[in-house]
C-alpha positions in Angstrom: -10.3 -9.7 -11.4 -11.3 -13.5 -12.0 -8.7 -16.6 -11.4 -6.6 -17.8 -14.5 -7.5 -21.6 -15.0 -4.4 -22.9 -12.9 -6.0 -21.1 -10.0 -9.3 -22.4 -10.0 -7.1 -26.2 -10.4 -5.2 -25.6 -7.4 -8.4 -24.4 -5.7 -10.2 -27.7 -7.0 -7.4 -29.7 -5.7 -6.8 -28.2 -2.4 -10.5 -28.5 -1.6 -10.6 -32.0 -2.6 -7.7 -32.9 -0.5 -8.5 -30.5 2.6 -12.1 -32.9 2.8 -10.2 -35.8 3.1 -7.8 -34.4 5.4 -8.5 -32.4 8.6 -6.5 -30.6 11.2 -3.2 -30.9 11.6 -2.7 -33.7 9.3 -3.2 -31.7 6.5 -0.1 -29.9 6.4 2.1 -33.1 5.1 0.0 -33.7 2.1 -0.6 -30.2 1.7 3.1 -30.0 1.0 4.0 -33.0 -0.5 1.5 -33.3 -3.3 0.5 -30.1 -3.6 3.6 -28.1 -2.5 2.0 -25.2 -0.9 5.2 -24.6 1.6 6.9 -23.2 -1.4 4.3 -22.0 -3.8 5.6 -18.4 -3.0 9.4 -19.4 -3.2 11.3 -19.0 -6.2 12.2 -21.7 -8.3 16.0 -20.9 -7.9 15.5 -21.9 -3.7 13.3 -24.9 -4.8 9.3 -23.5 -5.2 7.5 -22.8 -7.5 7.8 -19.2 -8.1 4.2 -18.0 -7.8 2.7 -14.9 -5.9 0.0 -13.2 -4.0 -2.8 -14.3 -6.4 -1.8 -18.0 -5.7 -1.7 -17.8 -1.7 -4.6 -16.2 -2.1 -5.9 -19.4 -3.1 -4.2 -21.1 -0.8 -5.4 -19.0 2.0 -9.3 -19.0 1.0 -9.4 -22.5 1.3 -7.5 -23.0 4.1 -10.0 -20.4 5.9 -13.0 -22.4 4.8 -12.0 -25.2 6.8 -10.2 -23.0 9.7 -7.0 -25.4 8.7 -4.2 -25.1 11.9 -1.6 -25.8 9.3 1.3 -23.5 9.7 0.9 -21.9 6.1 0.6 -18.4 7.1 3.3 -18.2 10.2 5.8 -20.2 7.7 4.9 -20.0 4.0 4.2 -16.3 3.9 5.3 -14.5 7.1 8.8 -16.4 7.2 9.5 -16.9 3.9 8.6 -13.4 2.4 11.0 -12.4 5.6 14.0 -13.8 3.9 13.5 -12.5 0.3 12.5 -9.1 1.5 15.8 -9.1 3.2 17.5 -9.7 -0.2 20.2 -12.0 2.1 21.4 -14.3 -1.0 23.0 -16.8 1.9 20.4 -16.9 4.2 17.9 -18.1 1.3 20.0 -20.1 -0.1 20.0 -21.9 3.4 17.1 -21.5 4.6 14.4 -21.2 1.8 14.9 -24.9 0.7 14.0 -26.4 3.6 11.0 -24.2 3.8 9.4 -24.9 0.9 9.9 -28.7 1.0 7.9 -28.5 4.0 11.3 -30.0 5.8 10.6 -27.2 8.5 8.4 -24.5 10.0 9.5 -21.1 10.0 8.4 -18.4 12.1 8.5 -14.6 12.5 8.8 -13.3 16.1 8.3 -9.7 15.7 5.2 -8.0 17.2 6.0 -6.5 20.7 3.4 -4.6 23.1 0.0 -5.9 21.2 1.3 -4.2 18.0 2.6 -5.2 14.4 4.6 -1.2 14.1 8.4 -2.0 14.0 8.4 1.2 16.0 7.0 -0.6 18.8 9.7 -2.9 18.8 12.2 -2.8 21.9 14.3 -6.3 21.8 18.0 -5.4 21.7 20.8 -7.1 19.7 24.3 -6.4 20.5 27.1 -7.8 18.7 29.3 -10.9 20.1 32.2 -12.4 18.7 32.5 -14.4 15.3 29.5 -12.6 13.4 27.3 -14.0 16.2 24.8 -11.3 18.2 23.1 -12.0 21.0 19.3 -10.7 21.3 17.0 -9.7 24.6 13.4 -8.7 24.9 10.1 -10.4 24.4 7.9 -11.2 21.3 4.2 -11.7 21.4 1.4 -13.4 19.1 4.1 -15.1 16.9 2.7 -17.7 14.5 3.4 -21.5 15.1 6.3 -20.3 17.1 6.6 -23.4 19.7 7.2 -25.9 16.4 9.5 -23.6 14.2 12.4 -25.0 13.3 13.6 -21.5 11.5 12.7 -18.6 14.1 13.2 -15.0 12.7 13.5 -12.3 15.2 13.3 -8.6 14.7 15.5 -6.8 17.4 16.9 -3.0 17.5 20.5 -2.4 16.6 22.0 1.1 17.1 21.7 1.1 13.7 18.0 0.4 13.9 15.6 -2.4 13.2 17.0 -5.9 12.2 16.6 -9.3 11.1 18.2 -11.8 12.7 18.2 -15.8 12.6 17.8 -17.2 16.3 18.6 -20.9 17.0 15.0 -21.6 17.9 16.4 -24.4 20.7 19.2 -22.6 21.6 20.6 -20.8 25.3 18.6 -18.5 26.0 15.5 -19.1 24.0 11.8 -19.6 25.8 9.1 -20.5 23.6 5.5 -21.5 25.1 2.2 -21.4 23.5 -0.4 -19.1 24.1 -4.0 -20.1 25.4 -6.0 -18.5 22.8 -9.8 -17.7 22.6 -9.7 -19.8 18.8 -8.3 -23.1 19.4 -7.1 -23.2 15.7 -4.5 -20.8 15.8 -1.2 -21.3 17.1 0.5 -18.3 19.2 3.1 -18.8 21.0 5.1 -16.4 23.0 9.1 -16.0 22.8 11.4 -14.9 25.3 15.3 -14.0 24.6 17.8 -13.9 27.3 21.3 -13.3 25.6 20.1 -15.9 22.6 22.4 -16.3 19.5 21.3 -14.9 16.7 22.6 -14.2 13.6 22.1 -11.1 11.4 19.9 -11.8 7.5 20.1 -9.0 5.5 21.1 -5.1 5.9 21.8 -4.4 9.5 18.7 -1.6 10.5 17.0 -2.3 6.8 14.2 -4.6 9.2 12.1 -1.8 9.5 11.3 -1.7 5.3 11.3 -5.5 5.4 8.5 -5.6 8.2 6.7 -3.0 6.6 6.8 -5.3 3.3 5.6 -8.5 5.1 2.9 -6.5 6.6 1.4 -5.9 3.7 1.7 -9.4 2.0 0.3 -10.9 5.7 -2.7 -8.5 5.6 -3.5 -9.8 2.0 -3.1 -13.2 2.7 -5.7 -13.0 6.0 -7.6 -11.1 4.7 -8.4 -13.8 2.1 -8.1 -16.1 4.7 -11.0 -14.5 5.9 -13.1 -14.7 2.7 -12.8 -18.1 2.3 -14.1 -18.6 6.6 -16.6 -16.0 5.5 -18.1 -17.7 2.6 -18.6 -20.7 4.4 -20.3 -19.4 7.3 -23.0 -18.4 4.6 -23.2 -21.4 3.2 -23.7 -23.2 6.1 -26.6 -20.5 6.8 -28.3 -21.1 3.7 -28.4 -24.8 4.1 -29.5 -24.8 7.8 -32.6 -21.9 6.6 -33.7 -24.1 3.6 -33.9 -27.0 6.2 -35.5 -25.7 9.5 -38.9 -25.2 10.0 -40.8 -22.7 11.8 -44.7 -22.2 11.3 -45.1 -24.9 8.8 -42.4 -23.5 6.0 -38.6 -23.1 6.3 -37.3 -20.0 7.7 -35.3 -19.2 4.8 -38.7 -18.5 3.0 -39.1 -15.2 5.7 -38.6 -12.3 4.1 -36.6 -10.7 6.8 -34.3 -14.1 6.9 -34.1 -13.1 3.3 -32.8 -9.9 3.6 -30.1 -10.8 6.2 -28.7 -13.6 3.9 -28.2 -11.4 1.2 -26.8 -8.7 3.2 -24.1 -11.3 4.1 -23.8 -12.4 0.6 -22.9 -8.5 -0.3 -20.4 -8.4 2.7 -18.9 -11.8 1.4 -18.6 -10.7 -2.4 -17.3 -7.2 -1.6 -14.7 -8.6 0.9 -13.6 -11.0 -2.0 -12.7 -8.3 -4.4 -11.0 -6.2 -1.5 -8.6 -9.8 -1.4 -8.4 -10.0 -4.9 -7.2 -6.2 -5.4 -4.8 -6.6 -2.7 -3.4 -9.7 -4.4 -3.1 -8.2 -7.7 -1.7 -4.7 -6.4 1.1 -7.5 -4.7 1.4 -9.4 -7.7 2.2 -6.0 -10.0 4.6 -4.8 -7.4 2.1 -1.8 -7.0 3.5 1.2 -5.4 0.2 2.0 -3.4 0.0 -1.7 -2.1 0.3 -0.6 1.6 -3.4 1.2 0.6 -4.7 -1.5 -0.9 -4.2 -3.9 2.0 -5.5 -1.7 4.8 -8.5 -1.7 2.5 -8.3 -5.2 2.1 -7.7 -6.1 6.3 -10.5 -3.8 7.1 -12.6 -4.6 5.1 -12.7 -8.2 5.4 -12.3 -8.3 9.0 -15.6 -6.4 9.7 -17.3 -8.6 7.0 -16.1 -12.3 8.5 -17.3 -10.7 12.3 -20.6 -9.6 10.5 -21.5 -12.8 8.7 -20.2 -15.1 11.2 -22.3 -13.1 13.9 -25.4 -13.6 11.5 -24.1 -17.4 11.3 -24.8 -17.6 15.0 -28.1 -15.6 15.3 -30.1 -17.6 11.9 -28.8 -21.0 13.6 -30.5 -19.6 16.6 -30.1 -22.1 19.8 -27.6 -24.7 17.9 -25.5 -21.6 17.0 -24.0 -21.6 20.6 -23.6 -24.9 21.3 -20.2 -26.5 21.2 -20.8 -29.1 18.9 -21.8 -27.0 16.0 -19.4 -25.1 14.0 -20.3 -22.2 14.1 -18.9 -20.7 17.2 -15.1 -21.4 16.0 -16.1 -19.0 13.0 -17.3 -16.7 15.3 -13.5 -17.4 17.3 -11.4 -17.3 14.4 -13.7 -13.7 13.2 -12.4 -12.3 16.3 -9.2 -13.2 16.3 -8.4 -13.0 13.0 -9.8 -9.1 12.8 -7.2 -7.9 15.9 -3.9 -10.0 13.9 -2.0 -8.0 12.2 -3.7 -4.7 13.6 -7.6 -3.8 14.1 -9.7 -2.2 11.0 -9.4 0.9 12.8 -6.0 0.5 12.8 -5.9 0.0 9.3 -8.3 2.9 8.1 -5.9 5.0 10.0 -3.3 3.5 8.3 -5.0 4.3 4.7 -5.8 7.9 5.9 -2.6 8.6 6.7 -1.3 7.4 3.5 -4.0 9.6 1.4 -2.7 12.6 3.9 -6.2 12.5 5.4 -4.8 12.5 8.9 -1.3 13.0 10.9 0.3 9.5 10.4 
């Protein structure tokens, strides 16, 4: 599984332009000349029309730098929202102004620190004039105090639905989240009676969720490659360059050992990513396994290597002006999103019949 030579371009440009622009600031370039809001978005809505291999890309480079731009909350939860829903109108709307980078979109869906639409108890109960009006509470949604597009799922008596909430609207609380890793935005949303209306099937949010699951699992977990990678190289530089008895510590054989240890972890998270992308792009019946292999995986190998990131760099490691204890943040945090590993290896069992689901 290697990249095609449009991938290793994009790669190329977006770690050219991600040197020259941090943070935040990214995000409008990011969009603009490179058009990452929409890579995923067909060209019918205004994108380019690309899949899971591309934001796989996109996400590996994006975790190299730990870039806060909204790409994830928007550009794949979000969008792959609306096309999973199949809602022709609400796309036609909606998806244009997402991938221009006009707007952020954001999902509101996990409830009760978990990602299983069964755990879902927000209520929507239909008004007047096609409008619904939705109550509950939604945790750990991405980039969800600047959305300009908020997607909310919410239980109908017909069962688990999408709906489209005026983020600003009566009713809506939004407030951000103190989180352990500063460079992820959470925010917390609160419905009281809020207006929402309904994208896609009425009760058909339960298959839709359980699709952007496994696209959002693919696209961390490459995420998490990409932080991984560089948290090696960062611990190869610093043991080629500091000294201990007279030679650099990289030249121990037992600082030797551990650097190539992470180098396995790194490489073997990077084809878990890639075969999750792939089993996406080919529309792979299995894909839910290949994610949970893919989330597990790479979560336990960025908390590995970005644990041995702290440990070689020995007393700099945990200081704040060094790097490498937002790595060891962003590990963390990154391995609970979306569900633990050992949430997701009982995911995979119970897909392979291995255990009671």
């Amino acid at each position: 599984m290697k990249l095609t030579e449009e991938q290793r371009e994009l790669r190329s440009a977006l770690r050219s332009l991600l040197a020259r622009h941090e943070g935040a600031a990214a995000w409008g370039p990011l969009t603009e000349q490179i058009g990452v809001a929409g890579l995923a978005v067909p060209e019918e809505y205004g994108g380019a029309g690309c899949g899971a291999r591309e934001v796989n890309v996109v996400m590996e480079e994006l975790g190299r730098e730990l870039s806060p731009v909204p790409f994830l909350g928007s550009a794949v939860l979000a969008t792959q929202a609306l096309l999973a829903s199949g809602d022709g109108a609400a796309g036609a709307r909606l998806l244009p102004r997402l991938a221009a980078g006009e707007v952020v979109g954001a999902l509101a869906w996990a409830e009760r620190d978990s990602w299983d639409p069964a755990a879902i108890r927000a209520e929507a109960v239909p008004s007047s004039g096609g409008v619904w009006r939705l109550t509950g509470g939604k945790e750990y949604v991405l980039d969800g105090v600047e959305a300009g597009v908020l997607l909310v799922a919410a239980r109908t008596d017909a069962g688990i639905s999408l709906f489209e909430v005026v983020a600003d609207g009566p009713g809506t609380r939004r407030a951000a989240v103190v989180t352990m890793d500063t460079t992820r935005a959470l925010a917390r949303v609160e419905l009281d009676g809020s207006e929402g209306r309904l994208v896609g099937t009425e009760g058909d949010g339960g298959r839709v969720l359980a699709h952007v699951l496994d696209l959002a699992c693919a696209a961390l977990a490459a995420e998490q490659v990409g932080a991984a990678e560089r948290c090696l190289e960062m611990t190869v530089a610093y043991a080629k360059e500091r000294v201990q008895f007279g030679r650099p510590i990289g030249s121990f054989q037992a600082v030797k050992h551990r650097l190539a240890d992470a180098y396995v972890l790194v490489e073997s998270a990077r084809s878990a990513a890639l075969g999750a992308a792939f089993a996406a792009d080919a529309g792979a019946p299995d894909l839910a396994r290949h994610t949970a292999v893919a989330k597990s995986v790479c979560s336990e190998a960025f908390t590995a290597v970005a644990g041995e990131t702290i440990q070689l760099h020995g007393g700099i490691g945990i200081t704040w002006e060094h790097d490498a204890h937002r790595y060891f943040k962003r590990a963390h945090g990154a391995g609970m999103l979306f569900g633990s590993s050992a949430h997701h290896r009982r995911r995979l069992a119970a897909g392979l019949g291995l255990t009671a689901a």
